[in-house]
C-alpha positions in Angstrom: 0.0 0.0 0.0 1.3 3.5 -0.6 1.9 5.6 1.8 1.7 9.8 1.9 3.5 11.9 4.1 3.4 15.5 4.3 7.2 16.9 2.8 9.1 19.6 5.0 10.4 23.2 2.9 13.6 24.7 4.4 15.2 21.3 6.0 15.4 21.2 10.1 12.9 23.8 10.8 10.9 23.0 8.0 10.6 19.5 9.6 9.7 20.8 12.6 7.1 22.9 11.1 5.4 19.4 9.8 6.0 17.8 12.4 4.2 20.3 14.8 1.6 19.9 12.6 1.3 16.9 12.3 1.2 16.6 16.2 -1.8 19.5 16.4 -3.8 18.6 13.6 -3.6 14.9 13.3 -2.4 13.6 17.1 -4.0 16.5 18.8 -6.9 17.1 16.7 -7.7 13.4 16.6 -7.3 12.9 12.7 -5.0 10.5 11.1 -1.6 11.5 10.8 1.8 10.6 8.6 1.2 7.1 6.9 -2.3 7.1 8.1 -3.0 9.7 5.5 -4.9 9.2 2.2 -4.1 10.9 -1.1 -6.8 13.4 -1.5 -5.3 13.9 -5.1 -6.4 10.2 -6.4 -8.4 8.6 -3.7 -11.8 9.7 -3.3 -13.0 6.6 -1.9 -11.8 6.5 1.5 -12.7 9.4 3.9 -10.1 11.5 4.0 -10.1 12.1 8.4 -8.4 15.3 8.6 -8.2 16.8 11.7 -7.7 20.6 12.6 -6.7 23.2 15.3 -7.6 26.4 15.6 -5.4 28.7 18.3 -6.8 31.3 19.2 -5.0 34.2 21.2 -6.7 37.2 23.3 -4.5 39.7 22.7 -6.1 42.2 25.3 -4.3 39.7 27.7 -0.8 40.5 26.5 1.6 42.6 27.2 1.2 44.3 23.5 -2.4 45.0 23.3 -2.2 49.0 23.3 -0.2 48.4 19.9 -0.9 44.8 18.8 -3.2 46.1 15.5 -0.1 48.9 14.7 2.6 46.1 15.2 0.8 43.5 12.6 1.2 46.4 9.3 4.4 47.1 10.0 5.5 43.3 9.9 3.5 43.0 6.7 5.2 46.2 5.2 8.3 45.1 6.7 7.7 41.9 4.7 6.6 43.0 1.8 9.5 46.0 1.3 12.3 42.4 2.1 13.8 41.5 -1.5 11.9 39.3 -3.7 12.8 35.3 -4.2 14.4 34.8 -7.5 12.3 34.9 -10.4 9.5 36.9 -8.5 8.8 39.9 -8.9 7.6 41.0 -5.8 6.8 39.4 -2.1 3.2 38.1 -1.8 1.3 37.8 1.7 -0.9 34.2 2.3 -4.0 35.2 -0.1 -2.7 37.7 -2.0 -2.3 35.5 -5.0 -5.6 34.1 -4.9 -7.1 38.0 -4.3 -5.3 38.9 -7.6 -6.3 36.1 -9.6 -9.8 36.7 -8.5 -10.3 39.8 -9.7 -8.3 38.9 -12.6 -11.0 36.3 -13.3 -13.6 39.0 -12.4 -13.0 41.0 -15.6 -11.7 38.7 -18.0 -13.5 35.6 -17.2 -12.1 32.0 -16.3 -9.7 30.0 -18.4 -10.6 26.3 -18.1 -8.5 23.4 -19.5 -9.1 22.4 -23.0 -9.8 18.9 -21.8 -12.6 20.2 -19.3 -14.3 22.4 -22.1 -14.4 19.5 -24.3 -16.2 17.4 -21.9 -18.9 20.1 -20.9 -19.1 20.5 -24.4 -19.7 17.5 -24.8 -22.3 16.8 -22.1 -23.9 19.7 -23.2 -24.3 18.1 -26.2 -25.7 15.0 -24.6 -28.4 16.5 -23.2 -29.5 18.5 -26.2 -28.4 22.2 -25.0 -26.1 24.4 -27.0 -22.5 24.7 -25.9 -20.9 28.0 -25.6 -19.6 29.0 -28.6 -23.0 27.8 -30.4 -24.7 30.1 -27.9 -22.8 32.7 -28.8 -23.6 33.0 -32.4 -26.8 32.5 -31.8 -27.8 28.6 -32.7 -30.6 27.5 -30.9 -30.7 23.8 -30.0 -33.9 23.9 -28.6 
């Protein structure tokens, strides 16, 4: 049987990383964990038993609350003004990509594979409605 683990980034602490989660999410949180794991890429079968944590933190309790919601934009900006990796052009914050690629979508649409057009083209065809492009100029399958 094959077996999936998740794969550290960045060596020791990158292993750390997965293996604090891991311990939270899998151990903690009661899900499976390591080899225990299905591929949620090619096995829809078998329930998948992920488990989760959530941490959450009352700031008003620590020693920074007067300037907690000043201190997190200036980490971002600090972050953000750091040099880029190699071949990017500039440093993105966790949903930044998917913001930009939303709006993208927004006003141009969404580019699909060809192999997933030709299938709904296909089952539109199947059940007698017209595709897209015969939509567009106007052919009426009805």
């Amino acid at each position: 049987a094959e077996q999936w683990v998740v794969l550290p980034l960045g060596g020791p602490k990158g292993s750390a990383l997965a293996i604090m989660n891991e311990s939270l999410c899998g151990v903690l949180g009661g899900g499976c964990f390591a080899s225990s794991m299905g591929n949620l890429y090619t096995d829809f079968d078998t329930l998948q038993d992920i488990g989760h944590f959530f941490l959450v933190i009352d700031t008003s309790r620590t020693h920074l609350s007067e300037n907690y919601a000043e201190r997190v934009p200036q980490l971002r900006d600090e972050l953000k003004a750091s040099a880029p990796a190699e071949g990017f052009s500039s440093v993105k914050m966790p949903g930044e990509v998917e913001i930009e690629r939303a709006a993208q979508m927004s006003d141009s649409g969404i580019t699909l594979p060809t192999n997933m057009i030709d299938d709904l083209n296909e089952t539109a065809r199947q059940l007698g409605a017209a595709t897209p492009a015969e939509y567009a100029a106007g052919e009426d399958l009805t």
